[in-house]
C-alpha positions in Angstrom: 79.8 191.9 136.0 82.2 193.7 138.2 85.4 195.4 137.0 84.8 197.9 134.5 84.9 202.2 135.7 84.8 203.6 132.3 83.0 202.7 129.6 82.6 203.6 125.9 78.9 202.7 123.8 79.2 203.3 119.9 76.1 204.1 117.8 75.1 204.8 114.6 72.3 207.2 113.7 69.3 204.8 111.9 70.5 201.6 112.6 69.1 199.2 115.5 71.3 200.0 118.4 69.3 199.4 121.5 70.6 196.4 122.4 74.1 198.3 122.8 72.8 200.8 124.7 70.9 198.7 127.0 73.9 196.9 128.0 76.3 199.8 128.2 73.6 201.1 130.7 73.3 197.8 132.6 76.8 197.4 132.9 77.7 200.9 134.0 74.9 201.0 136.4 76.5 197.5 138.2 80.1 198.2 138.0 78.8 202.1 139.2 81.1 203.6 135.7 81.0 206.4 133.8 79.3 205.7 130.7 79.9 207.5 127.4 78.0 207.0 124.1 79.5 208.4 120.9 77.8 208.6 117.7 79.8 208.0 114.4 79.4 209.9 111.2 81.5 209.9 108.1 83.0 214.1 106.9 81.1 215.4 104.3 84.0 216.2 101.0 83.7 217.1 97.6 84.2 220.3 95.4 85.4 222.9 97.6 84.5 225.4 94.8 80.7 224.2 94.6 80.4 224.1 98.0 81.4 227.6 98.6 79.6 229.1 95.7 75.9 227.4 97.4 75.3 228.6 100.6 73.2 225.9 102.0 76.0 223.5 101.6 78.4 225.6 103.7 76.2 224.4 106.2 75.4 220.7 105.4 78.1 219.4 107.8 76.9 221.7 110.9 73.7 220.5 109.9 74.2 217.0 110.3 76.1 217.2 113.0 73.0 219.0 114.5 70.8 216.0 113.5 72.8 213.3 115.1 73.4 215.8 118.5 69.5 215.2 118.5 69.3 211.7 117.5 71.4 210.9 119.9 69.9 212.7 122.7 66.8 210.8 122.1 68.2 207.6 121.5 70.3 208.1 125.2 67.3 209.8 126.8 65.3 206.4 128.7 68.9 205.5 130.1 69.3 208.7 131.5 67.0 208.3 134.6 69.4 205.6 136.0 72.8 206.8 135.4 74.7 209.8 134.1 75.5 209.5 130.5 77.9 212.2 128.2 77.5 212.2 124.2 79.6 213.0 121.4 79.8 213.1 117.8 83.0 211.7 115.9 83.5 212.7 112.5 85.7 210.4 110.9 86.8 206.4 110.1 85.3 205.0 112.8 87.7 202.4 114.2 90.4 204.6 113.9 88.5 207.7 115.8 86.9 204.7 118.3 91.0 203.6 119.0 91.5 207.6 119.8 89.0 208.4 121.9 90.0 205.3 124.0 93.6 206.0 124.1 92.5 209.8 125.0 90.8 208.8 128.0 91.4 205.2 128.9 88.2 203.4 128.6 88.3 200.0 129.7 85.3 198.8 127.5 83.9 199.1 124.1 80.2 198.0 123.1 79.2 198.2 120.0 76.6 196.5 117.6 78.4 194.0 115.2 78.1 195.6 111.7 75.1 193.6 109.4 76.7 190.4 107.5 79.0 191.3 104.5 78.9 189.5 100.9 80.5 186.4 102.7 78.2 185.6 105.3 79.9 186.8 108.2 78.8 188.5 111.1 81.7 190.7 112.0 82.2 193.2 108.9 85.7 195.1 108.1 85.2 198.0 110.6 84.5 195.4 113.6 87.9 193.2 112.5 89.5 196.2 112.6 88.2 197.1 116.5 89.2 193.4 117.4 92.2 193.8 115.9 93.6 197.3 117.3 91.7 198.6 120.0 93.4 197.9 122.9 90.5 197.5 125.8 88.0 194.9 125.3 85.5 195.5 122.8 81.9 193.6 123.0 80.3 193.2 119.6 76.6 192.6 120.3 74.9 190.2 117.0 72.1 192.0 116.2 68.9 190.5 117.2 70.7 189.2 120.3 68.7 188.1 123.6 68.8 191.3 126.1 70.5 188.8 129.0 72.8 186.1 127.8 71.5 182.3 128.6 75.0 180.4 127.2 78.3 181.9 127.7 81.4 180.1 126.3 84.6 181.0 127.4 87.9 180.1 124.7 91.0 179.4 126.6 94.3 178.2 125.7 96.0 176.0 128.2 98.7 174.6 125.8 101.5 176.3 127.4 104.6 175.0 126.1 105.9 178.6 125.1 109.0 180.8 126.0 108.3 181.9 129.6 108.1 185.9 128.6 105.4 184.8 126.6 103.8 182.2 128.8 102.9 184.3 131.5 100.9 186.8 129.5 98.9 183.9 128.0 98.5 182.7 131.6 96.9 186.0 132.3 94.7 186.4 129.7 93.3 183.3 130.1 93.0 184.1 133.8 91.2 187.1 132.7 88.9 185.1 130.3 87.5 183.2 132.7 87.1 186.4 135.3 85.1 188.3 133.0 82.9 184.9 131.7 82.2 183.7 135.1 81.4 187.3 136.6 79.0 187.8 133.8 77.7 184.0 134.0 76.7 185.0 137.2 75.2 188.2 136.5 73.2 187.0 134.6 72.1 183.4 135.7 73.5 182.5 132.7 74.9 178.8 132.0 78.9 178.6 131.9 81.0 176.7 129.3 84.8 176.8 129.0 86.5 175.1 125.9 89.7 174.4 125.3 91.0 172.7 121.8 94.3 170.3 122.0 96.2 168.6 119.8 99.5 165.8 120.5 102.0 167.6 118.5 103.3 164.9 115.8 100.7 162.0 116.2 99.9 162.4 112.7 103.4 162.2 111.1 104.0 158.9 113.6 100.7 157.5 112.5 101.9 157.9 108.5 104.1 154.7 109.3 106.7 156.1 107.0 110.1 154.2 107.0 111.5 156.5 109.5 108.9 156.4 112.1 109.3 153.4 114.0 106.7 154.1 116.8 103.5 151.4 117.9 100.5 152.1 118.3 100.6 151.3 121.9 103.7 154.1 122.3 101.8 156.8 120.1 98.2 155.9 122.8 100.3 156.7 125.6 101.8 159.8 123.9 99.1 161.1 123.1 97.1 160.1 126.8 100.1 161.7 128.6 99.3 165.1 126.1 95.9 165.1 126.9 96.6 164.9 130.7 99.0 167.4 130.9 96.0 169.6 129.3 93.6 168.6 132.2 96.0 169.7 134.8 97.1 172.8 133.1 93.0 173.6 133.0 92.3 172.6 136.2 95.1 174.6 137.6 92.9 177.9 135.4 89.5 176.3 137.2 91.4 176.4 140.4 92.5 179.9 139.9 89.3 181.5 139.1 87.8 179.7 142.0 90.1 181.5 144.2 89.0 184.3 142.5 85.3 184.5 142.1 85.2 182.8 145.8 84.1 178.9 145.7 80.4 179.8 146.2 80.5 181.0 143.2 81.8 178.4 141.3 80.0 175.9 143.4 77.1 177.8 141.8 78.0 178.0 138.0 79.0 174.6 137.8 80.9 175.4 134.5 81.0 172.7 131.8 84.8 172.3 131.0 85.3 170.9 126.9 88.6 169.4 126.6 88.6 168.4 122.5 90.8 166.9 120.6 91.2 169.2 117.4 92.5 172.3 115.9 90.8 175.5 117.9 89.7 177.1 114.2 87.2 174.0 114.0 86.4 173.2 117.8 85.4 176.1 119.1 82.7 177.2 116.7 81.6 173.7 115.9 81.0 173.9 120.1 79.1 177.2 119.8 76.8 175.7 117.4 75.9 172.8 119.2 75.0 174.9 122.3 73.8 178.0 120.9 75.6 180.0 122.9 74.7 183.7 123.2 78.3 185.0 123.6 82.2 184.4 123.2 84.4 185.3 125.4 87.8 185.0 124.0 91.4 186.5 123.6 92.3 187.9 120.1 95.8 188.8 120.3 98.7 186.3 120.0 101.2 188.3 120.7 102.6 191.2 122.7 104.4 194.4 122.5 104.7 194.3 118.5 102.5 197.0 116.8 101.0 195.5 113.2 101.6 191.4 115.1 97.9 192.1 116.1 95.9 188.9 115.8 96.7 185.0 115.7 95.4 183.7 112.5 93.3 181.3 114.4 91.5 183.4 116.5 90.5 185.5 113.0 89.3 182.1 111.4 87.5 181.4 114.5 85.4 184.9 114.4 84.9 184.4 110.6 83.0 181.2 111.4 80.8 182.1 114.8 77.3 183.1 114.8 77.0 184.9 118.1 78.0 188.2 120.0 81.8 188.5 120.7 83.6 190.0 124.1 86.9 190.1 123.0 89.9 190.4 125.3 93.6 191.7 124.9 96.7 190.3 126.8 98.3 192.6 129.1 101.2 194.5 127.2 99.0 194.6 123.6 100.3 197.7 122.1 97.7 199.1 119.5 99.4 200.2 115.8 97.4 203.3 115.7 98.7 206.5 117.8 96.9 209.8 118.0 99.0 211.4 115.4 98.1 209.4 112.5 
């Protein structure tokens, strides 16, 4: 997948993060980018008084920021026969010094494992919503036990454009970008392409009530709701169109994508879709709006992540402005 020059690979020390790595590596080795992996530990506090008084402690957090320099050396080492690779230790929260080090030096890429499941169930734990929700280059959150190459690669667009033009053309471009990304990875891979899409006809159900005010046919609400589902089509075949020009028409020629226009609310489409196919990865936008620091995620792109079961490459519209500054 073309398009990435710098990218950023978070690890923990002791927890399974070779699938991370390996596709940092892969990725920086096609797009020929600079590849950094940083490992994340937590700042050793407590009694300042006891600390002092026991030499050993004085030392306990140089020590363990020895042990993860070597940890991480070893865990890097394989890659390093392919491609150049520089390490660092954070010390700190993690999203918050993960944020930083990409606003410091303008990585256009985060891969990271998805934290284990939390008390709910879910895949994506408080650390990784917070990433998702703030960091403002695209972050890929790898499920663990994920396959090494993706097979199924669904792509979530919204093509219901009936928004203020400022805010129409940014969803236009992410959407554009969506499909970039999925179809230059698709192909990367020999994966399979799918792109979804979840619409609804705006009213139907308050004209289908048949309450004393509504005075609308069936026939009238059929053709209201056919003339809503076209417009959709044409508004996603315009995006098909689009990418094609992009990608070049071999390519599309060759992916074939599968295109799922459903009726429905997008919080229950698109991971009832991911189900069925088993996909290995979502490629989707997270942000609904632009510009406005703390306005940082739609709600139905959060339900929607609560609900998959798969790795997550998650994009932000041009213009995102991230709430969290180096000075915090």
């Amino acid at each position: 997948m073309k398009g990435f020059t710098n990218i950023l690979c978070v690890i923990e020390s002791g927890k399974a993060c070779k699938p991370a790595l390996t596709r940092a590596a892969v990725m920086a080795e096609n797009n020929q980018a600079s590849l950094t992996v940083i490992n994340m530990i937590e700042r050793i506090t407590g009694d300042i008084e006891t600390l002092e008084r026991d030499s050993f402690s004085t030392d306990l957090q140089a020590m363990v920021l020895r042990h993860h320099e070597q940890q991480t050396e070893l865990l890097v080492k394989p890659y390093r026969k392919k491609i150049q690779i520089q390490t660092k230790i954070l010390t700190g929260i993690p999203f918050l010094e993960i944020v930083r080090e990409v606003l410091r030096f303008e990585y256009d890429l985060v891969i990271k494992m998805a934290e284990t499941r939390d008390w709910l169930g879910r895949i994506f734990g408080s650390e990784d919503m917070h990433l998702l929700r703030k960091c403002p280059c695209p972050v890929w959150l790898i499920k663990p036990g994920a396959p090494q190459s993706c097979q199924r690669i669904l792509a979530a667009v919204d093509v219901n454009y009936d928004y203020l033009p400022s805010e129409l053309q940014t969803r236009k471009i992410l959407n554009q970008k969506i499909l970039e990304l999925a179809g230059s990875l698709a192909l990367s891979e020999f994966a399979s392409l799918y792109i979804v899409h979840a619409w609804e006809a705006v009213g139907e159900d308050l004209m289908r009530t048949r309450e004393p005010f509504m005075n609308t046919s069936d026939d009238k609400i059929a053709i209201y709701v056919d003339q809503v589902r076209k417009q959709h089509q044409q508004n996603m075949n315009t995006l098909v169109l689009e990418t094609t020009n992009r990608l070049g028409k071999d390519a599309m020629d060759y992916l074939k994508p599968r295109i799922h226009l459903v009726k429905g609310a997008a919080r229950k489409v698109v991971p009832t879709l991911a189900r069925q196919i088993e996909t290995d990865l979502i490629i989707m936008g997270t942000v609904a709006r632009t510009g406005i620091p703390g306005f940082i995620m739609g709600n139905t792109a959060e339900e929607i992540l609560n609900q998959i079961d798969c790795s997550v490459l998650a994009v932000k519209p041009p213009g995102f402005a991230t709430p969290i500054t180096l000075m915090d």
